[in-house]
C-alpha positions as CSV (number, residue, x, y, z in Angstrom):
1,X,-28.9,-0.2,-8.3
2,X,-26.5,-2.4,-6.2
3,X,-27.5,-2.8,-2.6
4,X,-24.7,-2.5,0.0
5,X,-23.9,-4.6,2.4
6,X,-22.7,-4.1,5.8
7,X,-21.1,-6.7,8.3
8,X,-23.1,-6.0,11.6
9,X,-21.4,-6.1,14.6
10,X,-22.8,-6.8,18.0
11,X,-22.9,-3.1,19.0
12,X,-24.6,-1.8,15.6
13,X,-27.6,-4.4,16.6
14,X,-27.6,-3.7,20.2
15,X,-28.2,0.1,18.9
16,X,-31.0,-0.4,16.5
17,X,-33.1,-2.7,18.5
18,X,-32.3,0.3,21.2
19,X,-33.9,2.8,18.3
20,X,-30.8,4.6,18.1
21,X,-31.9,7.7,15.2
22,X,-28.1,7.6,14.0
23,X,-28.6,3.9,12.4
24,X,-32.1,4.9,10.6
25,X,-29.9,4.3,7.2
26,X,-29.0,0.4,8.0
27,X,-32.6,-0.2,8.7
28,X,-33.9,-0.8,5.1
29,X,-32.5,-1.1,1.5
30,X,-28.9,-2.8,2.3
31,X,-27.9,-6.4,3.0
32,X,-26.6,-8.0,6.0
33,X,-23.5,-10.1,7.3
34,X,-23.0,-11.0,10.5
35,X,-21.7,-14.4,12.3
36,X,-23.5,-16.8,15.5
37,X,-20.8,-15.8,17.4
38,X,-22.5,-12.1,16.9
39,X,-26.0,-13.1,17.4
40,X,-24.7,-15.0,20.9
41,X,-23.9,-11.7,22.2
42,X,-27.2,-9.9,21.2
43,X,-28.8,-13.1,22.8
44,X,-27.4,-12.7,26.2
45,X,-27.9,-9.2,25.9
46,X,-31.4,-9.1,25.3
47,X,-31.6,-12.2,27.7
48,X,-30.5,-9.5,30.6
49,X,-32.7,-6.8,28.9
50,X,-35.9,-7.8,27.7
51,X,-35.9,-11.7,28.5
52,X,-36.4,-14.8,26.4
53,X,-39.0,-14.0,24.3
54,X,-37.5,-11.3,23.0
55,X,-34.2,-12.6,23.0
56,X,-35.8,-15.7,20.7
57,X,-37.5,-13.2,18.7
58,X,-34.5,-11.2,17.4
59,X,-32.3,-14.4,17.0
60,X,-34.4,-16.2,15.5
61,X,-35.0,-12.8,13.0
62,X,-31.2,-12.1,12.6
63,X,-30.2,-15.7,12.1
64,X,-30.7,-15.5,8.1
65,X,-27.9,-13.5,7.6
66,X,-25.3,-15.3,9.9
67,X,-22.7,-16.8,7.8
68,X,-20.5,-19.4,8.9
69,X,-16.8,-18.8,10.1
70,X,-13.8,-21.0,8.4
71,X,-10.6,-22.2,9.8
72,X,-8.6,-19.3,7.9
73,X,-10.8,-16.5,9.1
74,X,-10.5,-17.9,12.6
75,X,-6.7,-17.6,12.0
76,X,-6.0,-14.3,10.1
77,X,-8.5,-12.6,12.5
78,X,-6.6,-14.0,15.5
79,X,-3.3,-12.8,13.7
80,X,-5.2,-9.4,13.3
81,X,-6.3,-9.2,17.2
82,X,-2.0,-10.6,18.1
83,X,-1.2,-7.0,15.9
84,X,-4.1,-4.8,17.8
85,X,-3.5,-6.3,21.2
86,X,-2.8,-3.1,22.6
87,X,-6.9,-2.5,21.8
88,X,-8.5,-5.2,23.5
89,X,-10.8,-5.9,20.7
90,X,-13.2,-9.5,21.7
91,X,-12.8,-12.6,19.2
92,X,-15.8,-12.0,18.3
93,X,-15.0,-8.4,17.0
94,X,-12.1,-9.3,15.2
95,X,-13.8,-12.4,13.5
96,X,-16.6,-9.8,12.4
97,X,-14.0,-7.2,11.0
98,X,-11.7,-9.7,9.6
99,X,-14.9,-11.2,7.4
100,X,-15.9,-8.0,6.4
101,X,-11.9,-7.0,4.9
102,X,-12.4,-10.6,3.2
103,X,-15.7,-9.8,1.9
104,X,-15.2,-6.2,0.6
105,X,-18.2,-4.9,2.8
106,X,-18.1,-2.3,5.8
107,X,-17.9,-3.1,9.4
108,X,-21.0,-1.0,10.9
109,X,-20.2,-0.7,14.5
110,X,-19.9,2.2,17.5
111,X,-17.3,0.1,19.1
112,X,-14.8,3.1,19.7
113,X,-11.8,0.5,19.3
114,X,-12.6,0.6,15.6
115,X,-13.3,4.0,15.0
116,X,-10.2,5.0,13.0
117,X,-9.5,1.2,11.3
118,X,-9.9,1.2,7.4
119,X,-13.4,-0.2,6.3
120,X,-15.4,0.7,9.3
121,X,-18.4,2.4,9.5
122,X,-18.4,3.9,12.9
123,X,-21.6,5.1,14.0
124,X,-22.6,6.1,17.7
């Protein structure tokens, strides 16, 4: 049985540490992508929310399954955000989605700026 794997965006992690009941299913049993870039965002996040020592503690947790950004995903996911401009998706967003169309995985996210983009998950 293959596990599937999911590139996490900011907002999919913002709603499970939240214990949003509609992301039960990315909890256990898949594999996870995300970027530094993504766990910057939940850091100052949770910095605002719940303070340091959570903020540590769910860095520190996530950090395994950051994977580094290269020069060409940088540029084709600065191309991507030049041809969605009129969405006003972050970098960091369209790093994320532009991994996850490299990779072959799905983009788990709420961010309402995605919803109807191929290869997204949208979940709210």
């Amino acid at each position: 049985m293959e596990i599937e794997t999911f590139f996490f965006d900011t907002y999919a992690f913002f709603e499970i540490i939240k214990g949003n009941s509609n992301y039960r299913n990315f909890v256990k049993g898949i594999s996870i992508v995300t970027t530094r870039l993504n766990l910057m965002e939940l850091y100052y996040w949770l910095l605002i929310k719940k303070g340091k020592k959570e903020a540590d503690r769910y860095y520190d947790f996530f950090l395994k399954f950051a994977i580094d950004v290269d020069d060409e995903t940088i540029k084709e996911a600065m191309q991507f955000r030049v041809s969605n401009k009129n969405k006003n998706l972050s970098y960091v967003d369209c790093i994320g989605y532009t991994i996850s169309i490299r990779n072959k995985i799905g983009f788990l996210t709420g961010d309402i700026q995605f919803k109807d983009l191929p290869n997204v998950e949208f979940v709210r």
